[in-house]
C-alpha positions in Angstrom: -7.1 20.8 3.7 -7.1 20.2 7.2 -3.8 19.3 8.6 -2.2 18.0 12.3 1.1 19.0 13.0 3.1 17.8 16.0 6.7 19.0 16.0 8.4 22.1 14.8 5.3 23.7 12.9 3.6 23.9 15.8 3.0 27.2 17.7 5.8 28.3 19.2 7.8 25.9 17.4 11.0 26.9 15.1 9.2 26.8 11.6 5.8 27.4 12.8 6.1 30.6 10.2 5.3 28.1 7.9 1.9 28.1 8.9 1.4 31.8 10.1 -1.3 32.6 7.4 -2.9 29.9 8.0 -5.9 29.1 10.3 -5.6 27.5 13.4 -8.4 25.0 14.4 -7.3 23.7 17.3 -5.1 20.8 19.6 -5.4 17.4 19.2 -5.1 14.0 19.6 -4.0 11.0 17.0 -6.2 7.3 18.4 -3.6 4.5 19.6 -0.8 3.4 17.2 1.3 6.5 16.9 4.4 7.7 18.4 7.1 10.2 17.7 11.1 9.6 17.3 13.6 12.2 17.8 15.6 13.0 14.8 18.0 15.9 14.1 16.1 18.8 15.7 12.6 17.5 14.4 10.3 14.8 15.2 9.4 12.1 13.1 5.9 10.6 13.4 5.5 6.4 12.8 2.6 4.0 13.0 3.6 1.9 16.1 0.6 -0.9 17.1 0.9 -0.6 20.7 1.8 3.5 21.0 -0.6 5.6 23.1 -1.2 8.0 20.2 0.7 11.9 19.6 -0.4 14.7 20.2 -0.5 18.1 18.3 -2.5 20.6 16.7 -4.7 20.9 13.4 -4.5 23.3 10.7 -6.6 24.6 8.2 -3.7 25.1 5.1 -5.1 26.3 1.8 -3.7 24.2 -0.8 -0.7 26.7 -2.3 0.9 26.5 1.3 0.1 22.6 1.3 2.9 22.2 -1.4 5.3 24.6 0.1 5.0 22.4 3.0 5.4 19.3 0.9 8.7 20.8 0.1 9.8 21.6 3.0 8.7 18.1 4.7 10.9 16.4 1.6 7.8 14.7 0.5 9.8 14.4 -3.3 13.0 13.3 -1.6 10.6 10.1 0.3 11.6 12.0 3.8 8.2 12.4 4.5 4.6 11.5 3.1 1.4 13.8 3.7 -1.4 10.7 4.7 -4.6 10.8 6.2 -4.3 10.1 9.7 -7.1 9.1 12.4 -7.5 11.8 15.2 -9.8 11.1 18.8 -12.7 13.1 19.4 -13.8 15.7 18.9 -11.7 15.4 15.2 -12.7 11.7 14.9 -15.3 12.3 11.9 -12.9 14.6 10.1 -10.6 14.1 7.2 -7.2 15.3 8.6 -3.8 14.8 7.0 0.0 14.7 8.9 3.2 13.8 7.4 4.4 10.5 8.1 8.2 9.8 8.5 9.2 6.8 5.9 13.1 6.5 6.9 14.3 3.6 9.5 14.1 4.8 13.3 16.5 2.8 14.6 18.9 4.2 16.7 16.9 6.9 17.2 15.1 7.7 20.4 11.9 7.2 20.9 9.7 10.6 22.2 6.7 8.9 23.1 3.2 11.0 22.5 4.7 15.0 22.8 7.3 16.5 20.9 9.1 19.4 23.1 11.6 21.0 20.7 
């Protein structure tokens, strides 16, 4: 499964361990309608209409790591869900999965397009 990350899995980012057996593909870009919110130590990533888009990195996560990151992500605990997600060129054909946040941002602030945790 291909996955984009944008916040602490990231290289160099505090749990990016969580990916080191993994197989980097390269950075990217989400199209319009995304945008990041601080929340305690982590990003979260939303669809927002107007939003320039996020930026981030793709993965290449076999699918025994995929659940580990579920876990982690607290996909069961409806923290997070693992969608597709559209990406700008050059990953526009692909099929590419993030985890979207599902709680209420308000109050929180806004990050705009990078997170730099």
């Amino acid at each position: 499964m291909l996955l984009f990350v944008y916040g602490t899995l990231k290289r160099g980012g505090a749990n990016h361990g969580l990916l080191a057996q993994q197989r980097f593909i390269g950075e990217a870009r989400t199209v319009r309608g995304f945008t990041l919110f601080a929340l305690d130590g982590y990003p979260g990533l939303i669809a927002a209409p107007h939003a320039a888009g996020v930026t981030g990195e793709v993965w290449d996560v076999n699918a025994p790591q995929s659940l580990v990151l579920d876990e982690f992500e607290g996909v069961a605990e409806g923290l997070y869900a693992r969608e597709l997600i559209a990406l700008a060129p050059p990953f526009e054909s692909a099929s590419v999965e993030t985890y979207y946040y599902l709680r209420n941002v308000e109050g929180r602030r806004p990050l705009g397009d990078t997170w730099r945790g």
